[in-house]
VMD Tcl script that builds the backbone (N, CA, C; Angstrom):
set m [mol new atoms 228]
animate dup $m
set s [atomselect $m all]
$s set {name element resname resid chain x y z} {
  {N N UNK 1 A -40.178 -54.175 -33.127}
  {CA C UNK 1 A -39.497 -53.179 -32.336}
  {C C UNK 1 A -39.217 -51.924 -33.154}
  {N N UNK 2 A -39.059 -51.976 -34.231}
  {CA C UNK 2 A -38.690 -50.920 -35.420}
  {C C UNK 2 A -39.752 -50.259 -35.027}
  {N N UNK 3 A -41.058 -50.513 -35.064}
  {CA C UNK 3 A -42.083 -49.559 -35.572}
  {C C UNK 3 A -41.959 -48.617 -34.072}
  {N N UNK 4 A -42.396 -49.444 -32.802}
  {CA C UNK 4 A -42.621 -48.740 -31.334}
  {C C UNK 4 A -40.999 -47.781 -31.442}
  {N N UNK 5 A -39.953 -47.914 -31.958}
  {CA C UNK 5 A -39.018 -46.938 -31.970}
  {C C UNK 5 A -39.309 -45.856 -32.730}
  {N N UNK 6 A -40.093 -46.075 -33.932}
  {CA C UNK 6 A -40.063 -44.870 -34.723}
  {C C UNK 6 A -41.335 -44.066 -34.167}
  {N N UNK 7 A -42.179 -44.766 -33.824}
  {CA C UNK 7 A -43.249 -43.861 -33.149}
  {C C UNK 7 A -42.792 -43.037 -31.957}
  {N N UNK 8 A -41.994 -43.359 -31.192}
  {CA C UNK 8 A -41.509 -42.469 -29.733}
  {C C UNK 8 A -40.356 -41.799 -30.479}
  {N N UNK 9 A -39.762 -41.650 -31.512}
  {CA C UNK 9 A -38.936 -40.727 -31.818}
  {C C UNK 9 A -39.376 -39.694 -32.682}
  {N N UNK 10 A -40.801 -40.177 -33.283}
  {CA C UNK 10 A -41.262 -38.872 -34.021}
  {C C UNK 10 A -41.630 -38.511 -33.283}
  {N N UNK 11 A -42.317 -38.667 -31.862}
  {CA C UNK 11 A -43.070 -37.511 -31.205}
  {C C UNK 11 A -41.909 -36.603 -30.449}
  {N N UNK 12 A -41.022 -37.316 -30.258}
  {CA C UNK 12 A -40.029 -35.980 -29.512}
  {C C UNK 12 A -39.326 -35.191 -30.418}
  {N N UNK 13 A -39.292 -35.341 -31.816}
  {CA C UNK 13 A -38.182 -34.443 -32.639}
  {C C UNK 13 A -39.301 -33.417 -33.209}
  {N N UNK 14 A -38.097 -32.415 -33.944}
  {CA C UNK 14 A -39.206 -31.232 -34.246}
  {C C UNK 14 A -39.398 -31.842 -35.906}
  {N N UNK 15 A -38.704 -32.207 -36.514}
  {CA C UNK 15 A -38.131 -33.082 -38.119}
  {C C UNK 15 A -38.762 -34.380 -38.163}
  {N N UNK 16 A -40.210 -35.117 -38.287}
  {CA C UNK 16 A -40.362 -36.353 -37.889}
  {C C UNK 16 A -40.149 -36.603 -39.199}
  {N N UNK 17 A -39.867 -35.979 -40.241}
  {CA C UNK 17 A -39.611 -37.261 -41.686}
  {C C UNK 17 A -38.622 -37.448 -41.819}
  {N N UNK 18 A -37.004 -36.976 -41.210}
  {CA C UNK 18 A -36.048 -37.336 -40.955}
  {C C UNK 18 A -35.809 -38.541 -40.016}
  {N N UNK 19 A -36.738 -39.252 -39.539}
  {CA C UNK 19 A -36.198 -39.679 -38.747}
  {C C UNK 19 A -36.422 -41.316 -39.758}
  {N N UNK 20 A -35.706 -42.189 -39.277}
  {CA C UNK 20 A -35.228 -43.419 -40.426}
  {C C UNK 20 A -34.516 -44.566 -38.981}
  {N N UNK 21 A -35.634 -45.295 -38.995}
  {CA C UNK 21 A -35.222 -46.742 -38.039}
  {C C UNK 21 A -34.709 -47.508 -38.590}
  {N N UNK 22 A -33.766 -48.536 -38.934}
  {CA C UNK 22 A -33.344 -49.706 -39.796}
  {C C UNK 22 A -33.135 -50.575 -38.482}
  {N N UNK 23 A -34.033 -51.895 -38.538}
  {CA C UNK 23 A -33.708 -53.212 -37.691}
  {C C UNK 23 A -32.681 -54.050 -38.494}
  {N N UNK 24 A -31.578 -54.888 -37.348}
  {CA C UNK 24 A -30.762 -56.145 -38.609}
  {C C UNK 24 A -31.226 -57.339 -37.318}
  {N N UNK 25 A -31.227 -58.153 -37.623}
  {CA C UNK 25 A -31.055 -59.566 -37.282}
  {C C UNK 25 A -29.959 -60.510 -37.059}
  {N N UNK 26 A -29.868 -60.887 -36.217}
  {CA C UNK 26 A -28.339 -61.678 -36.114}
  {C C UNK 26 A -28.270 -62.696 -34.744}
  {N N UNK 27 A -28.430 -64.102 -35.332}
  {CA C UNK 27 A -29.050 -64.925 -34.189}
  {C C UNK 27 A -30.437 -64.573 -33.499}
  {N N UNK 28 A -29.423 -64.506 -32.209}
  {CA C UNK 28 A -30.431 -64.034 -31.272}
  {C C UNK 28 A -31.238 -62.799 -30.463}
  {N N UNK 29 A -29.931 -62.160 -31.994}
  {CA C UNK 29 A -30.357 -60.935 -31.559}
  {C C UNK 29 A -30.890 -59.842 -32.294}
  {N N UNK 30 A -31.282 -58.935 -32.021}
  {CA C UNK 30 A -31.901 -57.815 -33.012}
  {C C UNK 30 A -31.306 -56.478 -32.653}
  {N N UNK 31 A -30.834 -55.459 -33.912}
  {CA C UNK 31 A -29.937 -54.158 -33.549}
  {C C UNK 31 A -30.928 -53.062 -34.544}
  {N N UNK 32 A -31.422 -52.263 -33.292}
  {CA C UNK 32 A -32.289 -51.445 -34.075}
  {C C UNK 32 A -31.882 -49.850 -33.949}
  {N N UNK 33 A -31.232 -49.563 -34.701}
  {CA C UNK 33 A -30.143 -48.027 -35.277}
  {C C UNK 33 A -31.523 -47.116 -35.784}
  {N N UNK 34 A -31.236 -45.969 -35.165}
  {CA C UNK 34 A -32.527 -44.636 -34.948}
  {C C UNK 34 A -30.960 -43.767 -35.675}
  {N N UNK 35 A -31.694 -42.531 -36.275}
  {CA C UNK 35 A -31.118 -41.943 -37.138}
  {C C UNK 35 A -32.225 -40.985 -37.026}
  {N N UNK 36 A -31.934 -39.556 -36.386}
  {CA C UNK 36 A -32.707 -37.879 -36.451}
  {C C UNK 36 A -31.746 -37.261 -37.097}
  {N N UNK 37 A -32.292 -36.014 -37.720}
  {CA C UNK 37 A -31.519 -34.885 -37.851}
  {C C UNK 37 A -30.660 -34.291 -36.904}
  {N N UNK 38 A -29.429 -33.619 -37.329}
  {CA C UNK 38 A -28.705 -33.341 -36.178}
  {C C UNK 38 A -29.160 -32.163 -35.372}
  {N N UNK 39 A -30.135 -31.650 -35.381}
  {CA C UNK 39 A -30.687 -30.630 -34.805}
  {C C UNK 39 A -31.520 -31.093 -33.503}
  {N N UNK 40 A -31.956 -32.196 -34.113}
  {CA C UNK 40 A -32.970 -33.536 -33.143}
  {C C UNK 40 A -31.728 -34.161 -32.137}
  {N N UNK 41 A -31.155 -34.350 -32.341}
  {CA C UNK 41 A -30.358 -35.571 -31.868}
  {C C UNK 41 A -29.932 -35.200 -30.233}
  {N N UNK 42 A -29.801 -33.688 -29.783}
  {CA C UNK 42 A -29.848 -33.712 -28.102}
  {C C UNK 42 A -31.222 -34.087 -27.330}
  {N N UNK 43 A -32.770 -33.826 -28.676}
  {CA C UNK 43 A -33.855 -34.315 -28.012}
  {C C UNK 43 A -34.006 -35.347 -28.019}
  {N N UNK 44 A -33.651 -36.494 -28.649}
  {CA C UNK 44 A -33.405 -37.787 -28.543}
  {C C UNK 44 A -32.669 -38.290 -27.709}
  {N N UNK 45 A -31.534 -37.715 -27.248}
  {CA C UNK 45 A -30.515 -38.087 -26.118}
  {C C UNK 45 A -30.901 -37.838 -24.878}
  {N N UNK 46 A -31.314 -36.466 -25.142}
  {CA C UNK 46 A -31.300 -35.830 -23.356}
  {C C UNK 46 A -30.682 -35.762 -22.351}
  {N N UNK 47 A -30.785 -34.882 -21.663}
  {CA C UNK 47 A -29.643 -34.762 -20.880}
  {C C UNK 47 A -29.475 -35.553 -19.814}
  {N N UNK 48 A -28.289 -35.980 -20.160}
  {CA C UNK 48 A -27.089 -37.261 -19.180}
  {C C UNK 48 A -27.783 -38.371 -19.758}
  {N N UNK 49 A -28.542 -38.144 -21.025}
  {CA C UNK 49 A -28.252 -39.551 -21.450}
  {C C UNK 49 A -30.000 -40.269 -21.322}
  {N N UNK 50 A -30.547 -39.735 -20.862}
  {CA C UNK 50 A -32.043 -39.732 -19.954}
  {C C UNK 50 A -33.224 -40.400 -20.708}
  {N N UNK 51 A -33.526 -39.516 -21.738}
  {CA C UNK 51 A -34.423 -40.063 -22.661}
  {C C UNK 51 A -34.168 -41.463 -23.527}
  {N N UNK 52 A -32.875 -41.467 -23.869}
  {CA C UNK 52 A -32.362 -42.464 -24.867}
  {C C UNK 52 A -32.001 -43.858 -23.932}
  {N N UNK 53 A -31.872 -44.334 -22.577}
  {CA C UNK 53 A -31.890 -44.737 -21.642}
  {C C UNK 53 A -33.599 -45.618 -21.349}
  {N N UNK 54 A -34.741 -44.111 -21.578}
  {CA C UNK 54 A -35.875 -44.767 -21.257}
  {C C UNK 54 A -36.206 -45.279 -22.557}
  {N N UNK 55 A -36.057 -44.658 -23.530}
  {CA C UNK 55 A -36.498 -45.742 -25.060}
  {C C UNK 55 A -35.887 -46.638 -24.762}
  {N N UNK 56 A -34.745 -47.622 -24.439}
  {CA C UNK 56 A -34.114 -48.555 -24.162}
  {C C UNK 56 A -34.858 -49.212 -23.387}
  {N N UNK 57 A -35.250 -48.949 -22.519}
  {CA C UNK 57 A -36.073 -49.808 -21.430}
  {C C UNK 57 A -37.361 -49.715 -21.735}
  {N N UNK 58 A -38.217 -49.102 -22.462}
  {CA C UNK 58 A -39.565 -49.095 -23.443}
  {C C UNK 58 A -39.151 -50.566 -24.239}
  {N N UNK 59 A -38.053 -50.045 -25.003}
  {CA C UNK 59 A -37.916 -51.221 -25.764}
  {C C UNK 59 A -37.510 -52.706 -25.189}
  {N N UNK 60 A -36.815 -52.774 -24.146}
  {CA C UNK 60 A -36.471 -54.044 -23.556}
  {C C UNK 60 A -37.363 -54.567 -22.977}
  {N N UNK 61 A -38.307 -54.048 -22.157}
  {CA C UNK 61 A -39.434 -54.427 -21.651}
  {C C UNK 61 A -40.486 -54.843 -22.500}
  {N N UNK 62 A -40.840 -54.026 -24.200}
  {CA C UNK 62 A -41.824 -54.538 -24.805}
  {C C UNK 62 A -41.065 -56.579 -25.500}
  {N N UNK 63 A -39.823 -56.378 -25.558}
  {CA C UNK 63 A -39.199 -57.441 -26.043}
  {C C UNK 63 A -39.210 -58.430 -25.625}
  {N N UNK 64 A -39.611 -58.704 -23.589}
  {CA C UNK 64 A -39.420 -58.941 -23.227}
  {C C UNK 64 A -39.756 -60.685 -23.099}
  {N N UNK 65 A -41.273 -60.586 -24.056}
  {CA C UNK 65 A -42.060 -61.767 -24.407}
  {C C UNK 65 A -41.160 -62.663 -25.446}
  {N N UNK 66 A -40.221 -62.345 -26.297}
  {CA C UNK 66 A -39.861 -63.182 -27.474}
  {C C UNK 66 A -38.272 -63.066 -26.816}
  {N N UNK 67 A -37.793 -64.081 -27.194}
  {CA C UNK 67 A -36.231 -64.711 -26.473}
  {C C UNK 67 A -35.217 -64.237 -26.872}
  {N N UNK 68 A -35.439 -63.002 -28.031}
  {CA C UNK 68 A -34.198 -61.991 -28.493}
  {C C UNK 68 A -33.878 -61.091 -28.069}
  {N N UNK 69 A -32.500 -60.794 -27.608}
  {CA C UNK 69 A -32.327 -59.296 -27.011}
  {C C UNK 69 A -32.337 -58.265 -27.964}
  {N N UNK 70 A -32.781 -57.150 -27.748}
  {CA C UNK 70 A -32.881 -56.218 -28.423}
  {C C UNK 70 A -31.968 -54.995 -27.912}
  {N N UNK 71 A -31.011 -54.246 -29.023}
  {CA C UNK 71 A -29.935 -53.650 -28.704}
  {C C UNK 71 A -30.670 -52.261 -29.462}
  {N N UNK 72 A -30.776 -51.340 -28.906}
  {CA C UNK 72 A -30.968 -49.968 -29.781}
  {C C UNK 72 A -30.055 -49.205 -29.785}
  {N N UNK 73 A -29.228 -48.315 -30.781}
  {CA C UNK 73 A -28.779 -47.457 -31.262}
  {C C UNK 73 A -28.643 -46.211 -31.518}
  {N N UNK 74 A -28.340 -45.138 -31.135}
  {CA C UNK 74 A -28.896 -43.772 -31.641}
  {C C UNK 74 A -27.328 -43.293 -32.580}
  {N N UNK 75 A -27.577 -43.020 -34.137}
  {CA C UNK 75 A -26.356 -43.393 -34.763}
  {C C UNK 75 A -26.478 -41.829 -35.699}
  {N N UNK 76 A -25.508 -40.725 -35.874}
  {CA C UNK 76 A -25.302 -39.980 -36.536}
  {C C UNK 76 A -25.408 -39.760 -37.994}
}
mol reanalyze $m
mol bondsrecalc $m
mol representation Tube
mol addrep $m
């Protein structure tokens, strides 16, 4: 899941070497924290929330095969 996050967040920021995915593990679950520059970070969000919503559901849906939930993050 790390990697399909970092690929859809370099293509929307203008800074793609700023951008820094870290996955953790814990049971059953997996927490995968996205980190842009703060200049990036409304194109990552979007407005009302929009874009960062559909990476979520990119990501829940690719997860959907292995029995861990996957929680994503967008973290300052």
């Amino acid at each position: 899941m790390k990697e399909l996050v970092e690929v859809i967040a370099k293509s929307l920021v203008e800074n793609p070497d700023e951008v820094v995915v870290t996955e953790t593990e814990s049971g059953d679950s997996v927490l995968v924290e996205l980190k842009v520059a703060s200049s990036d970070m409304g194109k990552v969000i979007g407005r009302q929330g929009r874009i960062a919503k559909a990476i979520r559901s990119v990501v829940k849906a690719a997860s959907s095969k292995s029995d861990k939930k996957v929680v994503v993050e967008i973290v300052e």
